[in-house]
C-alpha positions as CSV (number, residue, x, y, z in Angstrom):
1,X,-11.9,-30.2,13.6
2,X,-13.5,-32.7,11.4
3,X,-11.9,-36.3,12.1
4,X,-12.0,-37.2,8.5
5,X,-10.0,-34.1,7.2
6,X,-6.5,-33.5,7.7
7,X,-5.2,-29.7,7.8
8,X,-1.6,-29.1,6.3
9,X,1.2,-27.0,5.4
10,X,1.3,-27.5,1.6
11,X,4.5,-29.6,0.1
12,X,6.5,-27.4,-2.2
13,X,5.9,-29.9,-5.9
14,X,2.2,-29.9,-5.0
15,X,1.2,-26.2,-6.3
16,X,-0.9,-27.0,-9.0
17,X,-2.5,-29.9,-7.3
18,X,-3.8,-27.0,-4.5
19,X,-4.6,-24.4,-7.4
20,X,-6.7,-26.8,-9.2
21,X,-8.6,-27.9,-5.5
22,X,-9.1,-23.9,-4.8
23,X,-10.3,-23.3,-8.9
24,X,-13.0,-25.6,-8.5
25,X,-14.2,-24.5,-4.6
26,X,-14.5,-20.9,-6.0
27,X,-16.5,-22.5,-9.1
28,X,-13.8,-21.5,-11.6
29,X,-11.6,-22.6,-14.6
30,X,-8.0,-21.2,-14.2
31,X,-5.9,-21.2,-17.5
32,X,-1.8,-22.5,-17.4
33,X,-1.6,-18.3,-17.2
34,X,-3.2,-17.8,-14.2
35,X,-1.3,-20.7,-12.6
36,X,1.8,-19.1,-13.3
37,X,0.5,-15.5,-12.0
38,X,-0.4,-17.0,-8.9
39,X,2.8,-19.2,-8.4
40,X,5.0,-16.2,-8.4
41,X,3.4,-14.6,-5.3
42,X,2.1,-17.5,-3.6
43,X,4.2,-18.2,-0.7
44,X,4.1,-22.0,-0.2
45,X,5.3,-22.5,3.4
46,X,2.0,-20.4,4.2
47,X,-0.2,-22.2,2.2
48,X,-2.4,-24.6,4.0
49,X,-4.5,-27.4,2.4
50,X,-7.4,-29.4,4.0
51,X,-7.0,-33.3,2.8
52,X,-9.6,-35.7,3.1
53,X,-7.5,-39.1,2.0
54,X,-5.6,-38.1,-0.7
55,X,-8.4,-35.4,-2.1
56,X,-7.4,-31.8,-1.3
57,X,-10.7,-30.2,-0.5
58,X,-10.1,-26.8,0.9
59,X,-7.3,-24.3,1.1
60,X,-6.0,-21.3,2.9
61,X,-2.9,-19.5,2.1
62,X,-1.7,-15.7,3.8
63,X,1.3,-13.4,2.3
64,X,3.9,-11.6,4.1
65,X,3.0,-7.5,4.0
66,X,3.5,-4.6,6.1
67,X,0.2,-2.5,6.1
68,X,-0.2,1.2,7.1
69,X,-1.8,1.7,10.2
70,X,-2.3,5.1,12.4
71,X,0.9,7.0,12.5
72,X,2.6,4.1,11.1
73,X,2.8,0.5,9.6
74,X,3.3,-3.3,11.2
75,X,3.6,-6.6,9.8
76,X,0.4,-8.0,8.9
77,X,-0.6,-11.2,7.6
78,X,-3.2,-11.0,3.9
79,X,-5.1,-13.7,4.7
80,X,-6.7,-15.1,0.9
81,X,-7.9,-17.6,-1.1
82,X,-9.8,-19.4,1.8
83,X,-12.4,-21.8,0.2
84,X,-13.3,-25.4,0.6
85,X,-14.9,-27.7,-2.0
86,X,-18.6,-27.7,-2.4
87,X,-18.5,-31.9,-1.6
88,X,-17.0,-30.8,1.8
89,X,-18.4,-27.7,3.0
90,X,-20.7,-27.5,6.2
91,X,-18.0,-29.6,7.9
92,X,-16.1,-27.7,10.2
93,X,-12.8,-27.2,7.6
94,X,-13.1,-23.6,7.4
95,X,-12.9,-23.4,11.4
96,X,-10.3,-26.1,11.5
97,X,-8.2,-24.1,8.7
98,X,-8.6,-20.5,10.5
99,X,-7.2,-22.3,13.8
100,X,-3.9,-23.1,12.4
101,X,-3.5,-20.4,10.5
102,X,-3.7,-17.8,13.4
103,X,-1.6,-20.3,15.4
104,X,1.1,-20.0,12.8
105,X,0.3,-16.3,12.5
106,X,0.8,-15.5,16.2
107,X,4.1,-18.2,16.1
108,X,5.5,-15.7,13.5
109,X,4.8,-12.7,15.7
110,X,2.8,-11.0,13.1
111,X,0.3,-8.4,15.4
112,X,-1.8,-8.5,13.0
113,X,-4.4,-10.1,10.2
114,X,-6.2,-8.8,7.6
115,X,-8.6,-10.1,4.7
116,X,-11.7,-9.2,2.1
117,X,-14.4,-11.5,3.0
118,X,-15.9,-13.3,0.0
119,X,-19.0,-13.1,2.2
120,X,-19.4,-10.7,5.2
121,X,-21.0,-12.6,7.5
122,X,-18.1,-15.7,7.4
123,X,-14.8,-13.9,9.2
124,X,-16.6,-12.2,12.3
125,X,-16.3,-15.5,14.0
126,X,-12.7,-15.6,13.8
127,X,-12.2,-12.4,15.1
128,X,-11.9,-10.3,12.0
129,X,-13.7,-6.7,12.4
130,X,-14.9,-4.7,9.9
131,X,-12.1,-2.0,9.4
132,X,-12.7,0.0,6.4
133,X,-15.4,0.6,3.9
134,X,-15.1,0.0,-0.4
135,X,-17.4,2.2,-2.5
136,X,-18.4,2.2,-5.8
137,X,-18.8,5.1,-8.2
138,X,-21.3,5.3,-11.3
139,X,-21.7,8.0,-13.3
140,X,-22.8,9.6,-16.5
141,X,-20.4,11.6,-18.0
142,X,-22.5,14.7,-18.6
143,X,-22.9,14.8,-15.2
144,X,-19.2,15.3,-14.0
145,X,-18.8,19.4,-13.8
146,X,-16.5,20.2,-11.2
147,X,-17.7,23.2,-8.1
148,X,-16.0,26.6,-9.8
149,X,-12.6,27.4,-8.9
150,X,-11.4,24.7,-10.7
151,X,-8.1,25.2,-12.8
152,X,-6.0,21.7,-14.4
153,X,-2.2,22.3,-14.0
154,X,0.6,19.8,-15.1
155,X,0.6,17.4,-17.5
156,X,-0.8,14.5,-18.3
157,X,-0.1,11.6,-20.5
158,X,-0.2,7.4,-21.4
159,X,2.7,5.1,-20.6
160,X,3.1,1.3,-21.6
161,X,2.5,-1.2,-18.8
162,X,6.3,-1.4,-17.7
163,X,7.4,2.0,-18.1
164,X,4.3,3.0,-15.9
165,X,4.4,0.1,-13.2
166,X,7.9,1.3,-12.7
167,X,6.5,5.4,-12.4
168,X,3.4,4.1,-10.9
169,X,4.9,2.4,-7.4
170,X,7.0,5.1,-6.5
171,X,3.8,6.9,-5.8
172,X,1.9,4.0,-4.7
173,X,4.4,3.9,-2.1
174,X,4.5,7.6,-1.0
175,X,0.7,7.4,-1.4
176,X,-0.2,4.3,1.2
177,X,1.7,6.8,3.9
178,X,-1.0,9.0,4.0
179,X,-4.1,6.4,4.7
180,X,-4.2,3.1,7.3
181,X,-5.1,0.1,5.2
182,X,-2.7,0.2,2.6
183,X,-0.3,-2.5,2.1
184,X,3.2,-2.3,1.1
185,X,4.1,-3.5,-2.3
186,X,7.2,-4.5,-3.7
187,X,7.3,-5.0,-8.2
188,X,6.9,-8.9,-8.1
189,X,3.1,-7.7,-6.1
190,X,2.9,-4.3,-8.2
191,X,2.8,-6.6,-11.3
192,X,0.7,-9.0,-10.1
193,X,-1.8,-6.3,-9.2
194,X,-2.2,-5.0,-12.4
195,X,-1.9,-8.3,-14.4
196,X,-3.6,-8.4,-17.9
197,X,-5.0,-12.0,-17.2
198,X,-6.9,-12.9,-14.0
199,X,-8.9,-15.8,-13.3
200,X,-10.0,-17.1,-16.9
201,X,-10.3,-12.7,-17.6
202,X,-8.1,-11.0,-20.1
203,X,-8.0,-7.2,-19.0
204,X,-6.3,-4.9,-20.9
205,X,-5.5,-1.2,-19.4
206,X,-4.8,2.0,-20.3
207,X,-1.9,3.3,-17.7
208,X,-2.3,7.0,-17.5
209,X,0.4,9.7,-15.5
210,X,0.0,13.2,-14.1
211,X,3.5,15.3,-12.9
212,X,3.6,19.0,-12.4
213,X,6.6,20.3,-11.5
214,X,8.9,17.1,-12.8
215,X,7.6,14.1,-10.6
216,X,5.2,11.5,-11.2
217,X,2.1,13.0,-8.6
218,X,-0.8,10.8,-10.0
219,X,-1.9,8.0,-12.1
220,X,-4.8,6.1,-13.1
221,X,-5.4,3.0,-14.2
222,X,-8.7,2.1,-16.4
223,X,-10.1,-0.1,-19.4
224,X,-12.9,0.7,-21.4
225,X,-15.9,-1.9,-22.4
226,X,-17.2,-1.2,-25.5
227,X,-20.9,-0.6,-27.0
228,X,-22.4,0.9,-29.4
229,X,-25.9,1.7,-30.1
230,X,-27.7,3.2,-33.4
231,X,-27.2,6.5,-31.9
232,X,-23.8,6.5,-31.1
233,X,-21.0,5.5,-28.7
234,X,-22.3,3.8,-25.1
235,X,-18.9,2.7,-23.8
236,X,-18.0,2.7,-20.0
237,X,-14.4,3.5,-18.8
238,X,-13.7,1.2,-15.6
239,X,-11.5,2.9,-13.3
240,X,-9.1,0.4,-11.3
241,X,-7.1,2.6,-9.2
242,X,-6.5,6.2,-8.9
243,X,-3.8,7.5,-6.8
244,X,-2.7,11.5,-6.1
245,X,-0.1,12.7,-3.8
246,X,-2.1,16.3,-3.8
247,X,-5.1,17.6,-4.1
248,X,-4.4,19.3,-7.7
249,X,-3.1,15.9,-9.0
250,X,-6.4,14.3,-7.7
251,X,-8.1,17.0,-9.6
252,X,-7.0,16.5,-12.9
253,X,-6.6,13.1,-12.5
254,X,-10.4,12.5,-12.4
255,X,-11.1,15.3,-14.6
256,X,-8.7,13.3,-17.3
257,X,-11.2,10.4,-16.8
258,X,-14.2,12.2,-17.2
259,X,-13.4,14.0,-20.3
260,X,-11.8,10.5,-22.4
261,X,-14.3,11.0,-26.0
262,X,-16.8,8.8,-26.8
263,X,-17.4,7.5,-23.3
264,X,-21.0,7.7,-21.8
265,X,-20.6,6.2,-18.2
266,X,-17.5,6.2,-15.7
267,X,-17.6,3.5,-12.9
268,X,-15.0,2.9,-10.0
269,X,-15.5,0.0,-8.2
270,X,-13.4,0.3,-5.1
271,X,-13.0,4.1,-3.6
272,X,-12.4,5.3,-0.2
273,X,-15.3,6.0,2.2
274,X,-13.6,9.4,2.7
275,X,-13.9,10.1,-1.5
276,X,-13.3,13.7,-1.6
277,X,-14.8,13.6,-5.3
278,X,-18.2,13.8,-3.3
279,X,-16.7,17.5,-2.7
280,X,-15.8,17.8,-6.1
281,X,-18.1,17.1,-8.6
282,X,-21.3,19.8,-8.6
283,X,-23.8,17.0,-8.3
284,X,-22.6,14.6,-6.2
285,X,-26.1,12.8,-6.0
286,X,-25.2,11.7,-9.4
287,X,-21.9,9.6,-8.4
288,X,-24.1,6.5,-7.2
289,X,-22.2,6.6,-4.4
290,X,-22.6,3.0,-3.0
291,X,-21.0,1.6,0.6
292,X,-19.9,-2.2,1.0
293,X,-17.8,-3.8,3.7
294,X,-13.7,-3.3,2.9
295,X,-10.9,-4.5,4.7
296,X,-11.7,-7.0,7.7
297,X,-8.6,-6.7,10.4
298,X,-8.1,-9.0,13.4
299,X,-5.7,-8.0,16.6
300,X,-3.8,-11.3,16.5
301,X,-1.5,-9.9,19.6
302,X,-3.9,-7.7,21.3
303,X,-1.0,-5.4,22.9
304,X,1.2,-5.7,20.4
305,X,-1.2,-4.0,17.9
306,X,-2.2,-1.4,20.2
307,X,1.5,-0.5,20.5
308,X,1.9,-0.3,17.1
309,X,-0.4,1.9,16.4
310,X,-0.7,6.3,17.2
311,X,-3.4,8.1,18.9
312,X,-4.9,10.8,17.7
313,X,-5.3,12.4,21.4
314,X,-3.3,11.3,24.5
315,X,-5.3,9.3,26.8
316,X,-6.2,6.2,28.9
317,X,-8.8,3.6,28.7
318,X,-9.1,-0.1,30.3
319,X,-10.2,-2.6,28.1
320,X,-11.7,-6.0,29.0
321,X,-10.7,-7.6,25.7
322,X,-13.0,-11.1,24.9
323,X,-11.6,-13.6,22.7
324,X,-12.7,-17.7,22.3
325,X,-11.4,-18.2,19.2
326,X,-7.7,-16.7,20.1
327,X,-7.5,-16.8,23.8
328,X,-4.4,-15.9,24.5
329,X,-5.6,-12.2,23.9
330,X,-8.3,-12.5,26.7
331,X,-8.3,-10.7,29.8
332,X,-7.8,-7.0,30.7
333,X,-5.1,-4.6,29.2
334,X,-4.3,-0.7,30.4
335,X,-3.8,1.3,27.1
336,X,-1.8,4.5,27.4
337,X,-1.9,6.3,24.0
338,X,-1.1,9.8,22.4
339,X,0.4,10.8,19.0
340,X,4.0,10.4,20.4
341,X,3.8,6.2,20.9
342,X,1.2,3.8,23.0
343,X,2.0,1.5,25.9
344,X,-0.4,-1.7,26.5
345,X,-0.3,-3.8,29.6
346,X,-2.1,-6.2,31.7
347,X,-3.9,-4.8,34.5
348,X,-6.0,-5.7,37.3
349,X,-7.9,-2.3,37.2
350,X,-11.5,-2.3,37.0
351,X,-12.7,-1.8,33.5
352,X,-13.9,0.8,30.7
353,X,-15.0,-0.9,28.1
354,X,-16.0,-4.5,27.2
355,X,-14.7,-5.0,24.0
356,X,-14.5,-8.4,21.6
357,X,-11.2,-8.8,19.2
358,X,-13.8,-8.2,16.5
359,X,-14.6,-5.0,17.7
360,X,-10.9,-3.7,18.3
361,X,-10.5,-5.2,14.5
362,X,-13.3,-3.2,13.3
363,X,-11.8,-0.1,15.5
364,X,-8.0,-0.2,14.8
365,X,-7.5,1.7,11.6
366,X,-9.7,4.4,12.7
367,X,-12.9,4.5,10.3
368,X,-15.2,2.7,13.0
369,X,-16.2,4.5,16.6
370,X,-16.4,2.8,19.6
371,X,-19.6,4.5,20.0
372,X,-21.2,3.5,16.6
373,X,-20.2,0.0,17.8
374,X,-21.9,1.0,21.2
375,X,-25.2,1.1,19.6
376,X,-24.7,-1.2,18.0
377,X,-25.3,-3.5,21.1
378,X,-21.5,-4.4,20.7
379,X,-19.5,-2.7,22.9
380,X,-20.3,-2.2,26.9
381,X,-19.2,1.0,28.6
382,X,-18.6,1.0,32.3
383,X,-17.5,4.1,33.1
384,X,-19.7,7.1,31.8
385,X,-17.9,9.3,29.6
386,X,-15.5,7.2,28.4
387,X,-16.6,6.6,25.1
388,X,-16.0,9.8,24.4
389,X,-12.2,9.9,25.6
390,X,-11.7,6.5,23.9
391,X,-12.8,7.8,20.3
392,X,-10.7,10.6,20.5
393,X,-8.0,8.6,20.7
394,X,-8.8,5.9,18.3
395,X,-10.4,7.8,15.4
396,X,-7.8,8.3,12.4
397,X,-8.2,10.7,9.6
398,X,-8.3,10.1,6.4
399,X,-10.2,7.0,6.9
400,X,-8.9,3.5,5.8
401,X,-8.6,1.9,2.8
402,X,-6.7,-0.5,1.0
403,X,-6.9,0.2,-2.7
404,X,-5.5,-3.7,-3.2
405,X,-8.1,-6.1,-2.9
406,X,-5.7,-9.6,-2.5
């Protein structure tokens, strides 16, 4: 830890002091809105801030969620809005601020951590592993025909904002069931998801709902940017978030958004790396489907976690689990898991695998193999074979995701 910097829990009358510090280390100009967006969520007594004198040059802060995982869901800690000034970086306060927060973390007996790295290559040292994939969709309208066979059912139709953030988290909630990476919501974070001003940004939406039979079994969530050449409308519709409880409701949700008139493009910024639009559209070449790295997740209680979790498969595999930055996780753990529940315990057997905590984060929601990890020079097997036997048990479908960047 740098001698000259001083790491902190934040005192509760010094908000806007620590809002301005973290504007200007992520190069931006907040408004007296975005202050008061932010205050309502920001949870103060987890707020850390890195002071050098009386100059706050860095902060970290992390909220209080439960996130899906494999047959289930555990406390987890959303790690964000980690930055340090540009006067102080290069200094060790990143490293010094990441050490007390996964102190406090694993004080709290939270199992778990999870972030979206401004930067990939900052959070692997911690122990963060990549978990789960974002993808990006771009596409010309004229190029959206569904396969044949499709039919829409139900109705669709626009809501105001609080009419539909009311409709729109009941489905939220049944949908983050279904998929590892989703966190649990509450309205004070529903609201703040979908705020109309972010970060200097005003962002207007169109809130759009789909129900057959009664219910609420989709919505989408989208604003349009405007342009206009001299031969007619250019205009993009942004898609924020699309959730469906069923595979008819997912249909007609995206075939609403294709057909919206005088629209020339479609774009979706952050998909699954499951999509099954891939499946649906006739030419899915034309989607621009594009792959970046998601949801980061680090094991803060390496056998806690693994309890949490379901297998897909009943099995047994020895890990020899390596972690310097959070060493109370080292050492070697027997891991006894099926669909039913998952014991993990110490052991003096010989070992399986050699794994790091960034490579059980990168494995625990079930998009990443151990054996894609493997060759990637990451992960050592011992015992032939047991790769193989390992995967089956850790590998999840659908994949994760977490449709909430925080």
């Amino acid at each position: 830890m740098p001698v000259d910097v001083e790491i902190r829990t934040l005192g509760p009358d010094e908000f806007e002091r620590y809002f301005r510090a973290l504007d200007a280390a992520f190069g931006g100009h907040g408004r007296p809105e975005d202050l008061e967006r932010e205050r309502k969520i920001t949870e103060i007594d987890r707020c850390l801030v890195a002071v050098d004198g009386t100059e706050m040059v860095g902060g970290a802060s992390a909220a209080t969620f439960h996130m899906s995982i494999p047959g289930g869901e555990a406390p987890t800690a959303g790690v964000t809005g980690v930055a340090v000034r540009p006067t102080h970086r290069r200094r060790g306060v990143t490293s010094a601020m990441m050490r007390r927060q996964l102190d406090d973390i694993h004080a709290r007996g939270e199992p778990l951590a999870a972030l979206f790295a401004s930067e990939g290559g900052i959070y692997g040292r911690f122990g963060y592993g990549l978990a789960s994939f974002a993808c990006s969709i771009d596409v010309e309208r004229q190029r959206t025909g569904f396969v044949r066979g499709y039919e829409p059912r139900g109705r669709t139709w626009m809501l105001e904002r609080d009419a539909a953030l009311e409709a729109f988290l009941a489905v939220y909630d049944r949908a983050r069931h279904q998929r590892p990476g989703m966190m649990a919501m509450g309205a004070r974070w529903f609201e703040h998801r979908f705020a109309e001003t972010h970060w200097g940004e005003d962002r207007k939406w169109f809130y759009v709902a789909h129900e057959e039979g009664g219910d609420v079994d989709a919505y989408a969530v989208y604003q349009i940017k405007h342009e206009w050449t001299g031969t007619g409308p250019a205009n993009e519709l942004g898609v924020e978030e699309l959730q469906a409880l069923s595979p008819q409701a997912y249909a007609d949700m995206w075939r609403y958004c294709f057909d919206v008139d005088l629209i020339h493009r479609i774009t979706a910024w952050n998909r699954p790396a499951d999509e099954p639009l891939l499946h649906l559209v006739q030419e899915p070449r034309r989607l621009q489907f594009q792959v970046r790295d998601g949801l980061w997740v680090r094991l803060v209680d390496v056998p806690a976690a693994l309890e949490a979790r379901r297998y897909a498969a009943d099995g047994r595999v020895v890990l020899e689990v390596r972690d310097p930055f959070c060493p109370w996780n080292e050492g070697r753990f027997a891991l006894d898991g099926g669909p039913e529940g998952a014991s993990c315990r110490p052991t003096a057997e010989e070992p399986d695998l050699f794994v790091s905590a960034t490579d059980l984060g990168a494995v625990y929601l079930g998009g990443t193999s151990l054996r894609r990890l493997h060759w990637a020079g990451r992960v050592q097997e011992e015992r032939p074979g047991v790769l193989d036997s390992a995967d089956s048990m850790f590998g999840w479908d659908p994949s994760p995701w977490s449709s909430f960047v925080f």
